[in-house]
N, C-alpha and C positions, 0 to 999 in steps of 0.2 A: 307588145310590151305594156301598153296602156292600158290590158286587160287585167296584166298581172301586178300590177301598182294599183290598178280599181278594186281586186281581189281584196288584196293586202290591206287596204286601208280600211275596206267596208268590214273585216275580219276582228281587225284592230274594235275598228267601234263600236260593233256588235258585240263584243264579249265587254267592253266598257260598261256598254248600257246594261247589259242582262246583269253585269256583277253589283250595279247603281242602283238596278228596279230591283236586284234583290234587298240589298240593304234597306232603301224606304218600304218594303213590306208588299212591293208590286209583283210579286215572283210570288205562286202559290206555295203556298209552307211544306208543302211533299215534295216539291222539287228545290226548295229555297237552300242552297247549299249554304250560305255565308250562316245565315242562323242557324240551319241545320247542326252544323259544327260548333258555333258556339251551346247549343243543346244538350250535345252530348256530350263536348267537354268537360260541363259542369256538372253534369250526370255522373261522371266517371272519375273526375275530379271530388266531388264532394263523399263518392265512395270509397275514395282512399283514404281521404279524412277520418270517416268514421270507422272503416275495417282498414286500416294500416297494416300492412305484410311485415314492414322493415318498420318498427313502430319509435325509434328514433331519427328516421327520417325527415326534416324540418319540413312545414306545411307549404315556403316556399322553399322547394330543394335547389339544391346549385342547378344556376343555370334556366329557373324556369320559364323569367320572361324572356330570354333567348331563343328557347323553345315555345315560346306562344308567340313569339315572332315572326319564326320558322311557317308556324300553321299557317299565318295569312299569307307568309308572301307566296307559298310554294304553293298555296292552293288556290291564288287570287289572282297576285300583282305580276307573279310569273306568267301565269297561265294569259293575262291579258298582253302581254308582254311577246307572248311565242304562238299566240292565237294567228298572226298574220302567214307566220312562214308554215304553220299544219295548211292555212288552205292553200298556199303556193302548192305545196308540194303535195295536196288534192290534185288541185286544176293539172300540174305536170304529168300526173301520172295518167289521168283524164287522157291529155294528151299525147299520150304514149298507145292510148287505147287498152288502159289497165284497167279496168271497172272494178266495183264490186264482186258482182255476176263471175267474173271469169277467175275470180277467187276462192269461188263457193267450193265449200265441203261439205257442209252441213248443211241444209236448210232444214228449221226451225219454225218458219213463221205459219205452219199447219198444225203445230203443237199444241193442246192446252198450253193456257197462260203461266201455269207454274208449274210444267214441264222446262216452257221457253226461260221460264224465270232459274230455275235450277242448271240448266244446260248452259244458260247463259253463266251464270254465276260459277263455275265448276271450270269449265272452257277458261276464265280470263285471271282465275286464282291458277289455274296451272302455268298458265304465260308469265304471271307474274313470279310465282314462284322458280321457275326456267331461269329468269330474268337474274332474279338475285342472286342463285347461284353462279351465274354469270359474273356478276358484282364481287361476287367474292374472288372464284376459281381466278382472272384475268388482271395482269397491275394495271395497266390502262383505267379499267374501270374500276376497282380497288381504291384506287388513287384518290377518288372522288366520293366512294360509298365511306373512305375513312370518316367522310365529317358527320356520318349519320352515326357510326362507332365510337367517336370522343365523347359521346353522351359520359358520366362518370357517375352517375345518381338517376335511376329510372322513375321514369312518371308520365303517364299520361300525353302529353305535352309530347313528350321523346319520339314520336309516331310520327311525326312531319318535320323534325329536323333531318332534312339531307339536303345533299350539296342539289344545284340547279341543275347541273349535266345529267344527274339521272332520269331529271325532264327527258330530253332529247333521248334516251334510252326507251324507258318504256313505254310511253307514249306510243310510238312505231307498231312495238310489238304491241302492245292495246288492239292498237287498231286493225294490225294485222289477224289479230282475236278473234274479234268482229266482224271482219271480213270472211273470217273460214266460214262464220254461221250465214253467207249468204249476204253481208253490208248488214245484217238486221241486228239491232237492239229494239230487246221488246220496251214496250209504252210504258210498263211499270218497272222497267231496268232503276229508275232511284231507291228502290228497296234495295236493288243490290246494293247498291253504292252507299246508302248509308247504313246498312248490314257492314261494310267493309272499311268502313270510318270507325264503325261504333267495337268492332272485333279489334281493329288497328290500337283503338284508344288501350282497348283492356289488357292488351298485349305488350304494354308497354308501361301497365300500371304499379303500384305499390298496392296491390292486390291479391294475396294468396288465392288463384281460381283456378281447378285443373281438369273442371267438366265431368268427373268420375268418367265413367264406361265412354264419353263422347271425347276422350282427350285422343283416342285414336282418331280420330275426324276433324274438330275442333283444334287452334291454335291455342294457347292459353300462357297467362306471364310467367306459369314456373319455364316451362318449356323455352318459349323467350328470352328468360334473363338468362340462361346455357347460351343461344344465339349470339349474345352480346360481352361472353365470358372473356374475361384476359387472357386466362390459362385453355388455350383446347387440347385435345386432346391430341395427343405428336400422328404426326403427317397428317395433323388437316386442314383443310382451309378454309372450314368453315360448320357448323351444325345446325341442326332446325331452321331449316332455311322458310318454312311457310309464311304464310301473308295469312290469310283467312282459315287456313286447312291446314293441319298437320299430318292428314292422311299419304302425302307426297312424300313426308320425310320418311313413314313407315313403309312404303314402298321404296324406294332409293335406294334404304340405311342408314341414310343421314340426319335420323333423330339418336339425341344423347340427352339425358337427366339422369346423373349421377346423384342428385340428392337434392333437398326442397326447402334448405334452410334458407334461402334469399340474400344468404350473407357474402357471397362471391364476389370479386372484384370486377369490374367490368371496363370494356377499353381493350386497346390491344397496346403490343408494344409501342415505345414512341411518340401517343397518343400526347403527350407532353408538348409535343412540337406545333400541334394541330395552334393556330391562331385563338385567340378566344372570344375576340371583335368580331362582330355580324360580316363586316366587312372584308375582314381579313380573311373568313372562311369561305367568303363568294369565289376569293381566286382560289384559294389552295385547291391545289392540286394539278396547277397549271406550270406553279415551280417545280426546279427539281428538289426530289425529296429520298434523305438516306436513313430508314430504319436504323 
């Protein structure tokens, strides 16, 4: 027991300190996630500015610093927050004599660097994408992904509003991800990951982008703001489900752009109900709730 309370707390302090040495500039800027994000933010941010999609749009739309509130804590103050119980339930599994190793599917780490980099990246946008449509297909977890859905004005910012239990969700399978390739993330895995910040932002922006020829491959906002439409299309539960790649949804079937005017309503029904307090959205979905 003393092992797993010593875990737990060294867990805790360690993601403390690394998210501390990031902000005073002690984290090298390739891995520096805290800045990293606010980089691309205003990268992506100040491109909506100047190329506006939806060009009555206000510069701060409803909701925005909600959603820039959303960014830190679900990328930060959570993460520091739920860092203790990922290594408990390392060390358990440890302890079950579940390794790595005896997870492998793939090994990887004989690959050139940006084979492993591609493999890697391609592997954990399919899990994530799995995931969501998960999020959607299931009320359980519906219940929860609604508060990433009440967005009602897209922007930027909108990429990191969701409820906390979707922590506890992917993360698992993340890791699970990871595990197929062998335990291995390659050394220059932060490309991916802020490849997948900086696709997330623009997917969610007030940006007309559709990749031309690469929107088969590529996720992009027109495609997106169908994702987040009010009206779907009857029996479904959901469309464009991609994270980084739209290629999943072309395989599927479950890509839909009926058209690119950006004027659509978004929300679903209901969506009225959802709290509009930081606070009040931390429980919902814990109540019960009648469409």
């Amino acid at each position: 027991m003393d092992t797993y309370v010593s875990v737990f707390i060294d867990a805790f302090k360690n993601s403390l300190q690394w998210t501390w040495n990031s902000i005073i500039f002690e984290v090298p800027w390739y891995i520096n996630y805290f800045w990293g994000l606010i980089a691309i933010s205003l990268v992506v941010w100040g491109l909506e500015l100047l190329f506006p999609w939806r060009k009555e749009q206000a510069i701060f739309r409803k909701d925005f610093w909600l959603d820039g509130f959303y960014m830190f804590f679900n990328f930060f103050v959570f993460s520091i927050v739920i860092s203790g119980f990922y290594e408990l339930l390392s060390l358990f599994f440890s302890d079950l004599g579940i390794s790595n190793q005896s997870l492998t599917v793939i090994n990887i780490s004989n690959l050139p660097k940006w084979i492993q980099l591609l493999v890697f990246f391609v592997i954990l946008d399919f899990v994530q994408w799995f995931t969501h449509v998960l999020l959607h297909k299931f009320s359980f977890f519906w219940r929860f992904h609604r508060i990433h859905h009440s967005v009602k004005e897209m922007g930027f910012a909108a990429h990191l509003r969701y409820h906390w239990m979707e922590n506890i969700l992917y993360k698992p399978l993340k890791t699970i991800g990871v595990m197929v390739l062998g335990g291995f993330e390659p050394e220059q895995a932060y490309i991916v990951h802020f490849m997948a910040i900086a696709i997330g932002h623009f997917n969610h922006s007030n940006i007309k982008i559709t990749w031309g020829p690469l929107k088969y491959i590529l996720n992009n906002p027109v495609m997106h703001l169908y994702h987040h439409a009010y009206e779907l299309p009857k029996g479904s539960f959901g469309v464009n489900f991609g994270i980084s790649l739209s290629l999943w949804d072309y395989i599927f079937k479950t890509n839909y752009i009926p058209e690119d005017s950006g004027t659509i309503e978004i929300g679903f029904p209901g969506d009225e109900k959802v709290p509009k307090s930081f606070l009040g959205q931390l429980l919902f979905g814990f109540k019960s709730f009648r469409k």
